[in-house]
C-alpha positions as CSV (number, residue, x, y, z in Angstrom):
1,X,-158.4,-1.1,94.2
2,X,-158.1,2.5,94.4
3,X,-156.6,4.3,90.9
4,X,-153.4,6.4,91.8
5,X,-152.9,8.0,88.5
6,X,-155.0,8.0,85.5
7,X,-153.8,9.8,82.2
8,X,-156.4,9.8,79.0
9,X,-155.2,11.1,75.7
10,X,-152.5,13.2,77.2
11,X,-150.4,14.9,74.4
12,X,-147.2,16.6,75.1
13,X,-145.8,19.1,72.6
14,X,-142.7,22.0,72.1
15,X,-142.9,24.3,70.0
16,X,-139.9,25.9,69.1
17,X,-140.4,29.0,66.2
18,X,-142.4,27.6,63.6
19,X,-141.4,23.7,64.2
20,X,-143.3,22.0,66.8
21,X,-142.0,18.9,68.0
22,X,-144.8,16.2,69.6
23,X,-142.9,14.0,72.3
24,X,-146.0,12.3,73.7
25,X,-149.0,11.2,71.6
26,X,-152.6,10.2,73.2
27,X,-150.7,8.6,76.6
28,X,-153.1,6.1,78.2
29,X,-152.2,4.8,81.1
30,X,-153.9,3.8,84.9
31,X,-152.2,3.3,87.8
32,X,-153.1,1.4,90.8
33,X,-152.5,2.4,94.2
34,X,-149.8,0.9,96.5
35,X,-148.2,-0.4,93.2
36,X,-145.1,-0.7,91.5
37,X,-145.0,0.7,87.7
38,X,-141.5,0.5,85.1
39,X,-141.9,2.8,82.3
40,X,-139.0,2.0,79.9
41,X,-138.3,3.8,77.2
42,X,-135.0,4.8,74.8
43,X,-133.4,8.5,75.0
44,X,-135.7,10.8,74.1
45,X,-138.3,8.8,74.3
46,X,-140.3,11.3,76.3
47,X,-139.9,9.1,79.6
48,X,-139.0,12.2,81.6
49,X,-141.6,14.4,80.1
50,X,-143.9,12.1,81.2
51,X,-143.0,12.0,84.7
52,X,-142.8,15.3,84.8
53,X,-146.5,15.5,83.7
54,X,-147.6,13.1,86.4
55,X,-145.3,15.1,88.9
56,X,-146.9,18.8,88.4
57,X,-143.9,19.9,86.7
58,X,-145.3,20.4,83.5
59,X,-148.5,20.9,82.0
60,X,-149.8,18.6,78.9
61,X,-150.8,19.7,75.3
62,X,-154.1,17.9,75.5
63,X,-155.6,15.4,77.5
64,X,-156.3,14.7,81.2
65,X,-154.4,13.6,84.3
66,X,-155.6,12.6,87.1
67,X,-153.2,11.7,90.6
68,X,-154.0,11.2,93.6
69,X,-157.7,12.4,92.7
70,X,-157.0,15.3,91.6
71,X,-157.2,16.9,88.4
72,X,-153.7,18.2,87.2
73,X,-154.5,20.0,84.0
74,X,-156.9,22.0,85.4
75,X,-154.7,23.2,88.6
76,X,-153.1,26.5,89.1
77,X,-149.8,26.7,89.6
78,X,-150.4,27.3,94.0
79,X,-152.5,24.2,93.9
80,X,-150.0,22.6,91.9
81,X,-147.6,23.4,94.6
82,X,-149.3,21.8,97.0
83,X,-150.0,18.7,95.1
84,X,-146.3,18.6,94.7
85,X,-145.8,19.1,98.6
86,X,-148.4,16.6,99.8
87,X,-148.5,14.0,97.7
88,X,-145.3,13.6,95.9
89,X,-141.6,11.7,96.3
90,X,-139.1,12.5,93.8
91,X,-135.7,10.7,93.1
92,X,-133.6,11.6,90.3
93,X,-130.9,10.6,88.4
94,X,-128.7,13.1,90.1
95,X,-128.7,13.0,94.2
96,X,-129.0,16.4,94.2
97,X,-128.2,16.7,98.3
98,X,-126.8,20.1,99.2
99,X,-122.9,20.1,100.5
100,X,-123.5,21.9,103.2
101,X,-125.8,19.9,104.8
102,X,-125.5,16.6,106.5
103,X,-127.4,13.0,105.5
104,X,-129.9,13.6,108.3
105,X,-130.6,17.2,107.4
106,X,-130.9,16.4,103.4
107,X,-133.5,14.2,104.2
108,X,-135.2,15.9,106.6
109,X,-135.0,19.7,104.7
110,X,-138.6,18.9,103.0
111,X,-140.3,18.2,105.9
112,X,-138.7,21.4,107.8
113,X,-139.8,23.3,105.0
114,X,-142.9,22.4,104.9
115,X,-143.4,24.0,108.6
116,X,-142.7,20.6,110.2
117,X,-140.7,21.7,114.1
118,X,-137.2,20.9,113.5
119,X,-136.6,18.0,115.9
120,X,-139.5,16.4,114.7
121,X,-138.2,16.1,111.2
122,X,-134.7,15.5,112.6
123,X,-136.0,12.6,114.5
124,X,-138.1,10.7,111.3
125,X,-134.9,11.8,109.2
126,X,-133.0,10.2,111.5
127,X,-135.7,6.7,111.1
128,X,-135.6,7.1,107.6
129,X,-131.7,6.3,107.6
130,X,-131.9,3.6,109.3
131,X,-134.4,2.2,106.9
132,X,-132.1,2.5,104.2
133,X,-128.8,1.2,106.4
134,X,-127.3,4.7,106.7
135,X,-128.1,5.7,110.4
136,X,-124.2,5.3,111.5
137,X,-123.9,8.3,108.5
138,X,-126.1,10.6,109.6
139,X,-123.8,13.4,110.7
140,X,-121.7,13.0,107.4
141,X,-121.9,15.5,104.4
142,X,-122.3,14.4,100.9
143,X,-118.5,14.8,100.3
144,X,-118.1,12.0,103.0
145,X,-120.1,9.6,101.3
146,X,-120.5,7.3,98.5
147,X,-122.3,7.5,95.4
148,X,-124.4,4.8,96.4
149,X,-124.6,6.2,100.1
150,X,-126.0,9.5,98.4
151,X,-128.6,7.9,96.4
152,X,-129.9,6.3,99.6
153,X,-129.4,9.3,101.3
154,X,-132.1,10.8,98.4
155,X,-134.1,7.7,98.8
156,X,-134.9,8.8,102.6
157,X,-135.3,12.4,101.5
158,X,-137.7,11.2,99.1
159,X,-140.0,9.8,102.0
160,X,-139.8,12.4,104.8
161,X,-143.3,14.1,103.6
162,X,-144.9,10.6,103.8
163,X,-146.1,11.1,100.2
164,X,-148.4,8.5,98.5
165,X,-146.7,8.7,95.0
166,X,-143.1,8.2,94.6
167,X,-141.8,9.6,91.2
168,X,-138.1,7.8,90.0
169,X,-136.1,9.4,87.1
170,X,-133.6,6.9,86.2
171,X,-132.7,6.7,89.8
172,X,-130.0,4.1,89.5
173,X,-128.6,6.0,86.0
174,X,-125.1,6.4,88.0
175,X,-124.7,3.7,89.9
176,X,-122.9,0.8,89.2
177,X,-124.1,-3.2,89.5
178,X,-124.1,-3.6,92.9
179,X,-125.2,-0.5,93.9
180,X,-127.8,-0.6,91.9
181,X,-129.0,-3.5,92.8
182,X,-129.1,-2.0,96.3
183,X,-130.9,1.2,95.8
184,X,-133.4,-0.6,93.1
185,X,-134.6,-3.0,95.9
186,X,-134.8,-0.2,98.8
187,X,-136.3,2.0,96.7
188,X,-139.3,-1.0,96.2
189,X,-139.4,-2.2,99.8
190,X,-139.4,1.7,101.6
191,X,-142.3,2.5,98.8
192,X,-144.2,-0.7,99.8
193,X,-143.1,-0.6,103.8
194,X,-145.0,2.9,103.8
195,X,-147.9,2.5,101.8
196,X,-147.1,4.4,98.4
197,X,-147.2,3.8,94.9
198,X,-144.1,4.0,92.6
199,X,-143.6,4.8,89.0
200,X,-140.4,4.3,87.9
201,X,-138.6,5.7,84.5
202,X,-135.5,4.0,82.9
203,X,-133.7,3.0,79.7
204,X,-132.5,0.0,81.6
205,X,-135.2,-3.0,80.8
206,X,-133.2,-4.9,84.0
207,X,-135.6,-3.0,85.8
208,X,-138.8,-4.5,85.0
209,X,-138.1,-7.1,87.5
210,X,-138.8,-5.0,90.3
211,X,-142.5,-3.5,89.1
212,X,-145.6,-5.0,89.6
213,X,-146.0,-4.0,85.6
214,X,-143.7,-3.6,83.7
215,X,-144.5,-0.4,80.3
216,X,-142.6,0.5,77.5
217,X,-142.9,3.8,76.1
218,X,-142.8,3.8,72.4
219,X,-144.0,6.2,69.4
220,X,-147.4,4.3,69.3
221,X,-148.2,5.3,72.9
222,X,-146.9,3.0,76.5
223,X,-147.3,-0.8,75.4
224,X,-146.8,-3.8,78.3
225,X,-143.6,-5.0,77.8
């Protein structure tokens, strides 16, 4: 099976003044493709750092990452860019849809960005709602919806770029039990249903039953939980 992600010896460190503060230490981890990977971890654990590391978003201390067969610490930030554009899903925490937009355009604003022709992304936005139960809210603006119908919302938005590595931050952090139970298992089938690979972040251990392996991320390095 093809590796998604591969990180050796991947160090993460802050400096701040004379104090430096080491978050990650020698990270080894490989990911299969098309598979489903919970990374839990307590706060400030460096869960987050670490995603952000496989997203792009930052750049590690020492060591090597590899995604999508590309070599991450040795990119420039353009290439990075595009890594981030045609490879990559994010869901966070936090929705993070803009007011002022409806459901359909949310999810389909990455896509339109990325030079796609308006109707075309409309039209997949508009499939990608339906996938996650929310075509009868496409015309509605965040304000409109729930908190779980905003997550979904994300979930979609997530997809639009048909990337072939989702990235998850917590993504059920502020939802309750039924909604989270909701998103968690869309989140699993929509990643599966179009052929990408997740790796999921959380505090919540409840969400090992959804991966395909299931990591904890402690000061010894990740060990299988």
């Amino acid at each position: 099976m093809m590796t998604m992600v591969e990180m050796t010896g991947v160090t993460k460190s802050f400096t701040n003044g004379p104090s430096v503060l080491t978050v990650l230490h020698g990270i080894d981890i490989t990911v299969p493709a098309e598979s489903v990977t919970v990374i839990a971890g307590a706060s400030g654990s460096g869960k987050s750092t670490l995603l952000n590391l496989i997203g792009g978003l930052d750049r590690p201390t020492a060591g090597s990452i590899t995604a999508a067969e590309r070599r991450l610490d040795e990119m420039n930030e353009v290439e990075l860019t595009g890594f981030r554009r045609d490879v990559l899903g994010f869901v966070f925490q936090f929705h993070y849809l803009l007011k002022d937009l409806t459901a359909a355009e949310n999810v389909m604003l990455p896509a339109f960005m990325a030079g796609e022709k308006r109707a075309d992304a409309y039209e997949r936005a508009l499939g990608l709602l339906s996938e996650v139960d929310l075509a009868q809210r496409a015309e509605h603006y965040p304000s409109q919806l729930s908190g779980g119908e905003r997550q979904r919302v994300a979930l979609g938005r997530a997809l639009i770029n048909h990337p072939s590595l989702v990235l998850a931050d917590e993504p059920t952090g502020n939802l309750d039990a039924g909604n989270s139970a909701v998103v968690e298992q869309l989140l699993v089938d929509l990643v599966r249903n179009h052929g990408a690979t997740l790796i999921v972040v959380t505090h919540d251990t409840r969400l090992a039953r959804i991966g395909d392996r299931f990591l904890e991320l402690t000061e010894k390095g990740l060990v299988d939980g």
